[in-house]
Biopython code that builds the backbone (N, CA, C, O; Angstrom):
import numpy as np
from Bio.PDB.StructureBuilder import StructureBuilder

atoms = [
    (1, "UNK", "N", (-12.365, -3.515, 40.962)),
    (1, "UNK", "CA", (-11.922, -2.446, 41.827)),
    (1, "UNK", "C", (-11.838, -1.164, 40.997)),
    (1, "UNK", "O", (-11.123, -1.062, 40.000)),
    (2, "UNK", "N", (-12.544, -0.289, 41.434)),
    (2, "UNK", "CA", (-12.310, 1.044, 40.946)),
    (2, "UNK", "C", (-10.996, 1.803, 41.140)),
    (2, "UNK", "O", (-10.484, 2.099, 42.220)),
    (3, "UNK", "N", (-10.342, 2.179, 39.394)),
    (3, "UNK", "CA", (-9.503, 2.205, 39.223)),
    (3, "UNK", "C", (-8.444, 3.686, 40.259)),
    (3, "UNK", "O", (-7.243, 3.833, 40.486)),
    (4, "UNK", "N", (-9.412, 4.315, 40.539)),
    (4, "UNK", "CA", (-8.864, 5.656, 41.806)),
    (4, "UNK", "C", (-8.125, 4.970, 43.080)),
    (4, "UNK", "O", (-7.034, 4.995, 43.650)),
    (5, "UNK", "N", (-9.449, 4.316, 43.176)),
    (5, "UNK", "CA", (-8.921, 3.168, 44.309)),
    (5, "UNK", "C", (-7.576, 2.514, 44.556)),
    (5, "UNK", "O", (-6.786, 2.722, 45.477)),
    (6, "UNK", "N", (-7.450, 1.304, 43.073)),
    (6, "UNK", "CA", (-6.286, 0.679, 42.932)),
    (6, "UNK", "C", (-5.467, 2.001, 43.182)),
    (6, "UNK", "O", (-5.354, 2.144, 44.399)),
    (7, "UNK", "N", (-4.725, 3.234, 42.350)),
    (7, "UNK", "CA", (-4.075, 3.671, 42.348)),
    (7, "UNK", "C", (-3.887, 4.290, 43.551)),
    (7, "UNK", "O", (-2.702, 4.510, 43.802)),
    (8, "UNK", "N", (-4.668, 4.637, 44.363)),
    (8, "UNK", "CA", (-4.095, 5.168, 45.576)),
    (8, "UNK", "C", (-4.424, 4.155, 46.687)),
    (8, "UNK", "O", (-4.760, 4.748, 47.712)),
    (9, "UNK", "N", (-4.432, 3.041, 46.790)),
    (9, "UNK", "CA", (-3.822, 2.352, 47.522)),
    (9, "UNK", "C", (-2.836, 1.714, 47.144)),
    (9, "UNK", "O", (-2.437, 0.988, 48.055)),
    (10, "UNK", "N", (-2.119, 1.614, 46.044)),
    (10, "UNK", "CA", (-0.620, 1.234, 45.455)),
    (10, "UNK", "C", (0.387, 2.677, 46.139)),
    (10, "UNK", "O", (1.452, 2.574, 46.749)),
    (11, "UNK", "N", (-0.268, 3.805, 45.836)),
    (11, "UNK", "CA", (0.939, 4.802, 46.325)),
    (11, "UNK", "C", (0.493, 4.499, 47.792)),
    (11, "UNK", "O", (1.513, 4.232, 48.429)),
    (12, "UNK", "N", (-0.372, 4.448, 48.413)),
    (12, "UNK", "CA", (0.188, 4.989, 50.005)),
    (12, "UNK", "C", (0.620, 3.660, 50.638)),
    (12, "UNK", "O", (1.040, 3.572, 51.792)),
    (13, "UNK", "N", (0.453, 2.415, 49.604)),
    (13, "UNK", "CA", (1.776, 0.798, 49.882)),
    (13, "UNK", "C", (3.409, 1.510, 49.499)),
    (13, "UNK", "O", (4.397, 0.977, 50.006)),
    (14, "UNK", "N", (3.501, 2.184, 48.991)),
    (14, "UNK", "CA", (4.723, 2.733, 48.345)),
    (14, "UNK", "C", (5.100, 3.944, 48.913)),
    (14, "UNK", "O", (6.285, 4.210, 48.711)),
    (15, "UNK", "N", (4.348, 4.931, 49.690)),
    (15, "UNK", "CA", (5.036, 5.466, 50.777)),
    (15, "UNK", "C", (5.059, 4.850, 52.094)),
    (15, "UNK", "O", (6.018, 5.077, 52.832)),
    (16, "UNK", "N", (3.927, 3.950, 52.539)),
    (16, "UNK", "CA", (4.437, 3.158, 53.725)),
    (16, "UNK", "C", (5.664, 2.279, 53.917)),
    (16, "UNK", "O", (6.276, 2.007, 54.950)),
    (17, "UNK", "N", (5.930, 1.786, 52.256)),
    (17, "UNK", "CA", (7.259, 0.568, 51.926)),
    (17, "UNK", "C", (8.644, 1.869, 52.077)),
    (17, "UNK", "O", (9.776, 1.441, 52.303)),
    (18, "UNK", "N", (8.476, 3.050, 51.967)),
    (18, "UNK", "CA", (9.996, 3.805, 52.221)),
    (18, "UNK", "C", (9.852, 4.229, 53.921)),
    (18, "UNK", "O", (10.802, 4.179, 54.702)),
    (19, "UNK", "N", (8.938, 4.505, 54.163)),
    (19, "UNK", "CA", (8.913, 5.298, 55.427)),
    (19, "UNK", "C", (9.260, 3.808, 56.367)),
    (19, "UNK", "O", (10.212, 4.032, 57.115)),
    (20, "UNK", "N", (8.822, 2.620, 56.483)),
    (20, "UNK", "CA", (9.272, 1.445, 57.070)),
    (20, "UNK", "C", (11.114, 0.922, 56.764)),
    (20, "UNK", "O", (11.970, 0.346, 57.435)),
    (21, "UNK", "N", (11.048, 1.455, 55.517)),
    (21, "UNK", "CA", (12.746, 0.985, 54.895)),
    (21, "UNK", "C", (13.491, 1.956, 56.038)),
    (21, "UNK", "O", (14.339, 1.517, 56.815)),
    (22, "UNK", "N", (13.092, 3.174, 56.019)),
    (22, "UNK", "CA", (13.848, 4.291, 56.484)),
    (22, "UNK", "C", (14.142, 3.940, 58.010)),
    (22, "UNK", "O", (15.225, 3.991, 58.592)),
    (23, "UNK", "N", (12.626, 3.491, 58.612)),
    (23, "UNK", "CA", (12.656, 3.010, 60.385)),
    (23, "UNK", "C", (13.479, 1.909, 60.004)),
    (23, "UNK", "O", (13.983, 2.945, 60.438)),
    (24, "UNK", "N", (14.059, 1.061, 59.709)),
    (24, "UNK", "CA", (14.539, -0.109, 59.912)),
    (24, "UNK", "C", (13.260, -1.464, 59.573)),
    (24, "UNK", "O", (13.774, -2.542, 59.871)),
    (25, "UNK", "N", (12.420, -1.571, 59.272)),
    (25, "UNK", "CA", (11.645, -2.391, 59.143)),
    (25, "UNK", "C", (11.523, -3.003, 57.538)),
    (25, "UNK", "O", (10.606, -2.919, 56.721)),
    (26, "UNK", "N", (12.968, -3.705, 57.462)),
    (26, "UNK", "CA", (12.757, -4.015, 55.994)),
    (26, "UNK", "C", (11.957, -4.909, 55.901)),
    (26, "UNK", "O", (11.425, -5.097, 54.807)),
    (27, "UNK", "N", (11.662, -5.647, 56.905)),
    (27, "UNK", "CA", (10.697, -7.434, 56.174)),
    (27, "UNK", "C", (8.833, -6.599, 55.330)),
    (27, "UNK", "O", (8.215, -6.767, 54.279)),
    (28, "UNK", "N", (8.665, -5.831, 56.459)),
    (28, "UNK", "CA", (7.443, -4.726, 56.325)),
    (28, "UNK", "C", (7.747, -4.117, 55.136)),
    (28, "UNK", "O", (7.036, -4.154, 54.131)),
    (29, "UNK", "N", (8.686, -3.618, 55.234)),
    (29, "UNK", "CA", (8.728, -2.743, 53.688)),
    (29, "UNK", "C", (8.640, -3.754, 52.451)),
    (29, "UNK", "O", (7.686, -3.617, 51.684)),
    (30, "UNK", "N", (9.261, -4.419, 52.293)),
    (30, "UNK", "CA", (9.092, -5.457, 51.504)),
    (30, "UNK", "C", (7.900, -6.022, 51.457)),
    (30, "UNK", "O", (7.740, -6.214, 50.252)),
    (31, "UNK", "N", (7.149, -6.332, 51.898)),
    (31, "UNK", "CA", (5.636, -6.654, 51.914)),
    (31, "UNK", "C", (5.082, -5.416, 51.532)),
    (31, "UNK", "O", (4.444, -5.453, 50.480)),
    (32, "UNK", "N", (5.156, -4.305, 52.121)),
    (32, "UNK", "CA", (4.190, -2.922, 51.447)),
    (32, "UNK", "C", (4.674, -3.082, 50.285)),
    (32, "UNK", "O", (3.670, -3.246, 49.591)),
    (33, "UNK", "N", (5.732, -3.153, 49.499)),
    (33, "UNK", "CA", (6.165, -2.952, 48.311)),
    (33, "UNK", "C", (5.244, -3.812, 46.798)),
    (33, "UNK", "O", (4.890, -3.337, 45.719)),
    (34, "UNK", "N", (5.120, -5.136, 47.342)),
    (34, "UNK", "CA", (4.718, -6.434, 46.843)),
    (34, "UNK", "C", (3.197, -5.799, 47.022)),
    (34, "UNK", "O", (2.791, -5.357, 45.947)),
    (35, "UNK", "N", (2.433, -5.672, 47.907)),
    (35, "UNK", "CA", (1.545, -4.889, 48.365)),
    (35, "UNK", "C", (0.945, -4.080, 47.510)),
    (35, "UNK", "O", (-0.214, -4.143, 47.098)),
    (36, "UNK", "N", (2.081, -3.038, 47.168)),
    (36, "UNK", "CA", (1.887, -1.416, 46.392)),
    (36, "UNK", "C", (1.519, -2.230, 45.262)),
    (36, "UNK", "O", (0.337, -2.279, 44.920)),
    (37, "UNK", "N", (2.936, -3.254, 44.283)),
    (37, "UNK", "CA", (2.750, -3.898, 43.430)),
    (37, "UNK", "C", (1.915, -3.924, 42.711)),
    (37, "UNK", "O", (1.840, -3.176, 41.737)),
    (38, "UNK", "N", (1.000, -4.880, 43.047)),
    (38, "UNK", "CA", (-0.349, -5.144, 43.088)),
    (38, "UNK", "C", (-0.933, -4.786, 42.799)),
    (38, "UNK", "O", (-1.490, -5.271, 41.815)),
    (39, "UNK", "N", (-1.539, -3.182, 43.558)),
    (39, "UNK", "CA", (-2.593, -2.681, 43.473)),
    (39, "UNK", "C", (-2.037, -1.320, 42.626)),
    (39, "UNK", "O", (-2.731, -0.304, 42.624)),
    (40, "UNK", "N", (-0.709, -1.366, 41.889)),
    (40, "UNK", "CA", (-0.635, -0.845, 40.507)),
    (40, "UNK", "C", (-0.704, -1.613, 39.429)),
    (40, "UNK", "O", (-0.425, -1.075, 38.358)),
    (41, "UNK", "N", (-1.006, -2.742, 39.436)),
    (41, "UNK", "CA", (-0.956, -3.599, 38.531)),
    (41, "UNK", "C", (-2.165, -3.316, 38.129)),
    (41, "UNK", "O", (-2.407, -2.895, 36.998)),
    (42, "UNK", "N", (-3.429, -3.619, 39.431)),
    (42, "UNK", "CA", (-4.917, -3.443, 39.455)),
    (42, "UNK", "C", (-5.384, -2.187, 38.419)),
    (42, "UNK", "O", (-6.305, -2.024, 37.617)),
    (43, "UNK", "N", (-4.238, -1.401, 38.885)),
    (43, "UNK", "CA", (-5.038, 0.170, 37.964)),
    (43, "UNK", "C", (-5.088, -0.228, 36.483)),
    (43, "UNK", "O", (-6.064, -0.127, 35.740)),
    (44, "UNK", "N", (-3.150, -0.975, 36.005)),
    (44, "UNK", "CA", (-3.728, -0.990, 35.213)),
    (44, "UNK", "C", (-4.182, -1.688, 34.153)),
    (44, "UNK", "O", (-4.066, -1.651, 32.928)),
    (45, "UNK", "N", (-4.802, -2.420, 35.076)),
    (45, "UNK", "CA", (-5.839, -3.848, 34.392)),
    (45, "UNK", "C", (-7.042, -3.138, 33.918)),
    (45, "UNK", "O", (-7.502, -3.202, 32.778)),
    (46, "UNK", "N", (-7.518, -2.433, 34.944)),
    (46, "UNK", "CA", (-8.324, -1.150, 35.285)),
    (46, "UNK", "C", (-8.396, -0.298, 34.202)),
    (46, "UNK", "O", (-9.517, -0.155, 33.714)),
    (47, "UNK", "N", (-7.500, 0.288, 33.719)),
    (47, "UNK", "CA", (-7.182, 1.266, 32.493)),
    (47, "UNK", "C", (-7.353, 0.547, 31.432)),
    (47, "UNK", "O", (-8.296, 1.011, 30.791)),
    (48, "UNK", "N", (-6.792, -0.576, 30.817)),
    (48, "UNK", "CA", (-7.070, -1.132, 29.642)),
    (48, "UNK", "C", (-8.547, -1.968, 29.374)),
    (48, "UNK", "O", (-9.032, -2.135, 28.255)),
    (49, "UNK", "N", (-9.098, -2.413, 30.548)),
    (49, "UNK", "CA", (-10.246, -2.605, 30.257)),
    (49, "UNK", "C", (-11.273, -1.761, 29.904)),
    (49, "UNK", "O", (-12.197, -2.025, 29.134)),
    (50, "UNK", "N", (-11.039, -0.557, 30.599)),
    (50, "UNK", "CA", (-11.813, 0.781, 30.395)),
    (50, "UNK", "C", (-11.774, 1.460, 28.703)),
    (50, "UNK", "O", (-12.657, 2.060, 28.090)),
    (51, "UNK", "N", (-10.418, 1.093, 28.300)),
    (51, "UNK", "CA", (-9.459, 1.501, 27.538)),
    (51, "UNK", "C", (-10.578, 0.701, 26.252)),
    (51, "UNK", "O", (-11.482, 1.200, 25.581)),
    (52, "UNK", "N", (-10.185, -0.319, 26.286)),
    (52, "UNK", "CA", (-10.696, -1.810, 25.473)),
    (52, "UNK", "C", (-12.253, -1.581, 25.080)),
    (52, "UNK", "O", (-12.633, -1.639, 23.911)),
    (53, "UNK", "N", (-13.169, -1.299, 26.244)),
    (53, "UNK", "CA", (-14.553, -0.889, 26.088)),
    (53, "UNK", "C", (-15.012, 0.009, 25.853)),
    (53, "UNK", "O", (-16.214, 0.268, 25.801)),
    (54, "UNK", "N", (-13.782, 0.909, 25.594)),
    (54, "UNK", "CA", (-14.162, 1.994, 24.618)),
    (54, "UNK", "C", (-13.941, 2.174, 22.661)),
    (54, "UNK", "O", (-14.343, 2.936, 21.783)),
    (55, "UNK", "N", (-13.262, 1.229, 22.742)),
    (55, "UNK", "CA", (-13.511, 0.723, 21.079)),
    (55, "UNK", "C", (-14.420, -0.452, 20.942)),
    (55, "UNK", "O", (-14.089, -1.278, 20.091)),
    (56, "UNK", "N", (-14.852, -0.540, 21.214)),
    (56, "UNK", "CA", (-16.246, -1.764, 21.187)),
    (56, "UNK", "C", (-16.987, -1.039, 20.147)),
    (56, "UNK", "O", (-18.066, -1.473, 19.743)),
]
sb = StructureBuilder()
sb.init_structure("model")
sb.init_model(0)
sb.init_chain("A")
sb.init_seg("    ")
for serial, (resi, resn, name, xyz) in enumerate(atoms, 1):
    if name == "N":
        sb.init_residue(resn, " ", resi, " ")
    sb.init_atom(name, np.array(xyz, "f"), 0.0, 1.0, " ", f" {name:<3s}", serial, name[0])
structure = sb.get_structure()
């Protein structure tokens, strides 16, 4: 996954996970959150591999 990608689909899991907290929809928010998680994790798996293949 291209790493732009990961990162902005982790933030707009992480403004959907407050804007759902805020309506009352915690089970949802909690899933966007786990969600966001994720796909910041992705970036930065993303970054150090990029990172890594550049000292090769």
């Amino acid at each position: 996954m291209p790493k732009m990608l990961a990162i902005g689909l982790g933030t707009a899991c992480v403004v959907a996970a407050v804007l759902l907290f805020v309506s009352g929809y915690v089970a949802a928010a909690i899933v966007a959150v786990i969600a966001g998680t994720a796909f910041d994790l992705l970036f930065v798996k993303a970054l150090r591999d990029e990172r890594s293949a550049g000292r090769r």
